[in-house]
N, CA, C and O of each residue as an XYZ file, in Angstrom:
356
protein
N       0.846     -1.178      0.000
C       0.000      0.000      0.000
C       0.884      1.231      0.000
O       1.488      1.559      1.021
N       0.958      1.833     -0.993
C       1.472      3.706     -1.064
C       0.628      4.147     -0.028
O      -0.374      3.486      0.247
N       0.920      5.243      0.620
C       1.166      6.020      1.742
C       1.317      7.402      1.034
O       2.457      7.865      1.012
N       0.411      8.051      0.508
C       0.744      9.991      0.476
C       1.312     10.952      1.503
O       0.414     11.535      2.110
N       2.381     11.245      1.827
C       2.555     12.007      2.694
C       2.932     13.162      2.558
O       4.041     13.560      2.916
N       1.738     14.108      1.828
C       2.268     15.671      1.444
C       3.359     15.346      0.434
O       4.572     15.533      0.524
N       2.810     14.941     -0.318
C       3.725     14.571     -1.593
C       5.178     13.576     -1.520
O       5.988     13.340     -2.416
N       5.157     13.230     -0.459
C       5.884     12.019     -0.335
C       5.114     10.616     -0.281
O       3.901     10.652     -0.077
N       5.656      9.567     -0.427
C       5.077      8.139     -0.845
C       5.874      7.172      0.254
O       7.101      7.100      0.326
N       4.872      6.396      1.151
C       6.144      5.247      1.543
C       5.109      4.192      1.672
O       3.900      4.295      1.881
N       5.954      3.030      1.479
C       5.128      1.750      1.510
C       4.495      1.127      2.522
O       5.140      1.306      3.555
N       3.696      0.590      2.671
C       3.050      0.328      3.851
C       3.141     -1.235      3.771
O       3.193     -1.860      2.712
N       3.151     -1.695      4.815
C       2.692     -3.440      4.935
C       1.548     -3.929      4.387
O       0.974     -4.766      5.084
N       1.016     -3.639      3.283
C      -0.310     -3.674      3.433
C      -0.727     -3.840      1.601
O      -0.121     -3.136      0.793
N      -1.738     -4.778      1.164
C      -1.984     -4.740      0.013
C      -2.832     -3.308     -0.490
O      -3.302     -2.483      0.293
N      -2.881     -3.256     -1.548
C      -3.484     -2.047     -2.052
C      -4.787     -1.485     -1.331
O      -4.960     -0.321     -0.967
N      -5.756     -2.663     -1.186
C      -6.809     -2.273     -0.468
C      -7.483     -2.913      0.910
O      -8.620     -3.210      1.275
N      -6.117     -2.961      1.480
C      -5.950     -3.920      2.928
C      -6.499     -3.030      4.079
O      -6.297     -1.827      3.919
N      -7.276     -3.465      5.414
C      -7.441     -2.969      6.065
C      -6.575     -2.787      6.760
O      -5.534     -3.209      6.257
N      -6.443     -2.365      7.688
C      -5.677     -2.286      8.774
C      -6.320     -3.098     10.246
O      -7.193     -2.449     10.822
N      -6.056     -4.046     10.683
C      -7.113     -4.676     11.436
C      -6.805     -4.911     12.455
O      -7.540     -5.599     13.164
N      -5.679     -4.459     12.883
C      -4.651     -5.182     14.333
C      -3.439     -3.814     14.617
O      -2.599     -3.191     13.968
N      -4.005     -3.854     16.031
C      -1.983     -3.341     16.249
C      -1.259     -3.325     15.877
O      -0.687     -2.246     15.724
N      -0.755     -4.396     15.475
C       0.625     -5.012     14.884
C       1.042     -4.184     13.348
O       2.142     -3.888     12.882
N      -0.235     -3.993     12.870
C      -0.414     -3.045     11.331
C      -0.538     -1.668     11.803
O      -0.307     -0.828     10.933
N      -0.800     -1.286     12.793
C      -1.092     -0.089     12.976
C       0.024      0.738     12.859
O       0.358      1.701     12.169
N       0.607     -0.102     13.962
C       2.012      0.302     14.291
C       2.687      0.274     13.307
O       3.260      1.328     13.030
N       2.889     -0.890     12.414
C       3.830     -0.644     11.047
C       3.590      0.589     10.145
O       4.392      1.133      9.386
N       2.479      0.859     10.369
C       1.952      2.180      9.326
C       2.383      3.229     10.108
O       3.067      4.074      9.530
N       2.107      3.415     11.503
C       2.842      4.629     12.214
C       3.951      4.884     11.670
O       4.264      5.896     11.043
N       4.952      3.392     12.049
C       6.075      3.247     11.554
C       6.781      3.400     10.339
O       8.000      3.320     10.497
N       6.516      3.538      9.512
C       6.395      3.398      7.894
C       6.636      5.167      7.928
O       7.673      5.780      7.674
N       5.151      5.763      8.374
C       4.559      6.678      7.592
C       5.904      8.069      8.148
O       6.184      9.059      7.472
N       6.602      7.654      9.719
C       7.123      8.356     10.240
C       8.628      8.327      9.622
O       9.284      9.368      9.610
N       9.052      7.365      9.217
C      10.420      6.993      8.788
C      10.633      8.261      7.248
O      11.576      8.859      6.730
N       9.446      8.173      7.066
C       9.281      8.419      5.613
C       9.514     10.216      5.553
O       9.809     11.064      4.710
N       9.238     10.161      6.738
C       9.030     11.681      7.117
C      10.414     12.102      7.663
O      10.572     13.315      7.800
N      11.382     11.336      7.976
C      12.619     11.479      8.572
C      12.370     11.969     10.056
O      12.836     13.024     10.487
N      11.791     11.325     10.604
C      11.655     11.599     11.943
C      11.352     10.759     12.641
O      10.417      9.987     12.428
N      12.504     10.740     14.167
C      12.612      9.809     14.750
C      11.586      9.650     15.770
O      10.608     10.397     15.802
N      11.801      8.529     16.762
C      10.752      8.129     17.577
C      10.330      9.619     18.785
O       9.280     10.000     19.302
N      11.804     10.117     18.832
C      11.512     10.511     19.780
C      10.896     11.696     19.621
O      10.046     12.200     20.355
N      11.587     12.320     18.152
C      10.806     13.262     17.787
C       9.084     13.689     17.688
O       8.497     14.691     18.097
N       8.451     12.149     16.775
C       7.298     12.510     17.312
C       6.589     12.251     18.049
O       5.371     12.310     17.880
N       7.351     11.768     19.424
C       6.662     12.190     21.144
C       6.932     13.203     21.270
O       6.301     13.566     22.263
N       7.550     14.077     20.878
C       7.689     15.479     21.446
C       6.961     16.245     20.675
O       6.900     17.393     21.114
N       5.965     15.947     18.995
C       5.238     16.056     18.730
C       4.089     16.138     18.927
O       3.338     16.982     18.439
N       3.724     15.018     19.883
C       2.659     14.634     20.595
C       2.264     15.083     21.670
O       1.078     15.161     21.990
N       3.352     15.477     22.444
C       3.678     15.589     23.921
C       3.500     14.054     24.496
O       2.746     14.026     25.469
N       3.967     12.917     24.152
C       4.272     11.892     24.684
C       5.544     11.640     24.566
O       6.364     12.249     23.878
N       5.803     10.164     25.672
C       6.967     10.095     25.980
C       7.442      9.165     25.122
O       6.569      8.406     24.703
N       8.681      8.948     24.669
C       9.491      8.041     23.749
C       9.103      6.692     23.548
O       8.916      6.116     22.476
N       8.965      6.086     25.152
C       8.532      4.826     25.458
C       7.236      4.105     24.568
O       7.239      2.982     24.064
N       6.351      4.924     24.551
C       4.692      5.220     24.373
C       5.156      4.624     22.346
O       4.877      3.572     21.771
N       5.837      5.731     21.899
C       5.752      5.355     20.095
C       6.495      4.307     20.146
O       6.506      3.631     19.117
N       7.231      3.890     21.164
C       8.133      2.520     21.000
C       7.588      1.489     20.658
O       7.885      0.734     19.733
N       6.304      1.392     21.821
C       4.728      0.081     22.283
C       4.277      0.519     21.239
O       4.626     -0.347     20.436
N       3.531      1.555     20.473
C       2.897      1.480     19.737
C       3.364      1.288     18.134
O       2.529      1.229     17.231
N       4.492      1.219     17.956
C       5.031      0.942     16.396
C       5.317     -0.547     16.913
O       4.635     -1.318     16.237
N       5.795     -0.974     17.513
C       5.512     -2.571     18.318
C       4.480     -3.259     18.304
O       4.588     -4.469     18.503
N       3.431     -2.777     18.107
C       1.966     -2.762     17.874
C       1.524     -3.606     19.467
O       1.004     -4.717     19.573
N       1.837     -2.877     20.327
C       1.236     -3.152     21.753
C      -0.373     -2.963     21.455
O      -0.661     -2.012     20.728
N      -1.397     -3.746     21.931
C      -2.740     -3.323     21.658
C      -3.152     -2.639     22.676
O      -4.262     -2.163     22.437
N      -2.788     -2.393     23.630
C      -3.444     -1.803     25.135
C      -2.630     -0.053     24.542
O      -2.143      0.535     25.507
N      -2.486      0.647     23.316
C      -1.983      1.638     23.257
C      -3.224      2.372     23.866
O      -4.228      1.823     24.321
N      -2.967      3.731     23.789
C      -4.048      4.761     24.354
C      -4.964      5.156     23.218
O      -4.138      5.576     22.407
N      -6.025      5.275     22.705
C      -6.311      5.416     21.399
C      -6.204      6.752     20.906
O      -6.210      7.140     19.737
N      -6.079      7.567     22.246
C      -6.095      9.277     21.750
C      -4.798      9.813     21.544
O      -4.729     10.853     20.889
N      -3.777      9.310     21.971
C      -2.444      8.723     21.876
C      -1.890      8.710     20.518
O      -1.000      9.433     20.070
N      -2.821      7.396     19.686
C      -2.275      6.489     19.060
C      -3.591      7.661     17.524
O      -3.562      7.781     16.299
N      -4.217      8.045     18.314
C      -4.511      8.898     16.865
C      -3.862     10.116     16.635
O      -3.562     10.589     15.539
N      -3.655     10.622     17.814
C      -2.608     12.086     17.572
C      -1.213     11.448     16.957
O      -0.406     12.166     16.368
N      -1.060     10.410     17.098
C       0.587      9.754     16.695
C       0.293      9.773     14.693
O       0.970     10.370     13.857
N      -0.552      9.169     14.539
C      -0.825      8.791     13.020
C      -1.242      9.948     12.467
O      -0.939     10.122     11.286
N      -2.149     11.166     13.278
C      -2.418     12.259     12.775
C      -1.191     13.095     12.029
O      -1.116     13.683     10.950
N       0.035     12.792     13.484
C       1.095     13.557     13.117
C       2.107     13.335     11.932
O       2.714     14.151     11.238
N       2.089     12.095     11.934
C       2.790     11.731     10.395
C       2.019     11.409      9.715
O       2.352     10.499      8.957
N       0.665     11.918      9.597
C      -0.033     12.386      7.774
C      -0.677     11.147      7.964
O      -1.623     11.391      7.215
N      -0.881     10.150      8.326
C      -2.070      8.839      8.302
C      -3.239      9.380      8.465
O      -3.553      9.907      9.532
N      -4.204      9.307      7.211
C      -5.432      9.934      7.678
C      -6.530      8.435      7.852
O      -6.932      7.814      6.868
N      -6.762      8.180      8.824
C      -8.290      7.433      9.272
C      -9.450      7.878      8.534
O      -9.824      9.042      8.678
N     -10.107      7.036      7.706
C     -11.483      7.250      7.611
C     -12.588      5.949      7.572
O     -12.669      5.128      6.659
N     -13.332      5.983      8.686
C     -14.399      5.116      8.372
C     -15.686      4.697      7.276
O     -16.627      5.433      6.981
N     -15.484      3.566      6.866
C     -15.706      3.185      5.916
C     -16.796      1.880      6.347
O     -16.632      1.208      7.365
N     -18.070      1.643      5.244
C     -19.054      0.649      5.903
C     -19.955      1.430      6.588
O     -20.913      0.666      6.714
N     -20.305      2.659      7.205
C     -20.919      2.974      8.037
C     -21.909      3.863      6.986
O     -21.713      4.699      6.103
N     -23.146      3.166      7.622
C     -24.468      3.886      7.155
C     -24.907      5.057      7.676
O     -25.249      4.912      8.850
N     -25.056      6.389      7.180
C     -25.735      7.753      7.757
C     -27.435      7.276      7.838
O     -28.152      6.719      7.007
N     -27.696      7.765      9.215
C     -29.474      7.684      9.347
C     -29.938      8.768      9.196
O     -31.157      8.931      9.250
C-alpha cells in the first residue's frame, strides 16, 4: 500500500486495499509513515507531547496503546483514518 505524505510516498505493509485490522499493522503504518518523514521516535513524542517509550509500544503494535495517543501519533505523520461501511441515518 502507497502512503501519500504531502507529496511524499512510503510503503506500507499492506496490500493495495488492505485494512488495517490489528496493532501489529497499525504500528507498522505509524512506523512506515514516520520513517518516511525522517523523523525519529523521539521526535514525534515530542510532537505529541508523549513520551518516547509510548511510540516505542505502539510501532511494536502493543494493543493496550491509548487510542487518543495512538490517533494524535498517526495524525502527526499524515495517516489519515477514515471510516468506511458505516451507514448515515
Amino acid at each position: 500500500m502507497l502512503l501519500n505524505l504531502c507529496g511524499t510516498y512510503a510503503i506500507l505493509p499492506l496490500g493495495k486495499n488492505d485494512m488495517i485490522d490489528n496493532a501489529t499493522q497499525f504500528g507498522a503504518a505509524v512506523a512506515s509513515a514516520r520513517k518516511a518523514l525522517g523523523l525519529t521516535q523521539r521526535e514525534l513524542a515530542l510532537a505529541i507531547n508523549s513520551g518516547e517509550r509510548f511510540i516505542v509500544d505502539l510501532e511494536a503494535g502493543k494493543p493496550t496503546a491509548q487510542l487518543g495517543k495512538a490517533l494524535a501519533a498517526a495524525k502527526a505523520v499524515g495517516l489519515r483514518l477514515t471510516a468506511t461501511g458505516i451507514s448515515q441515518a
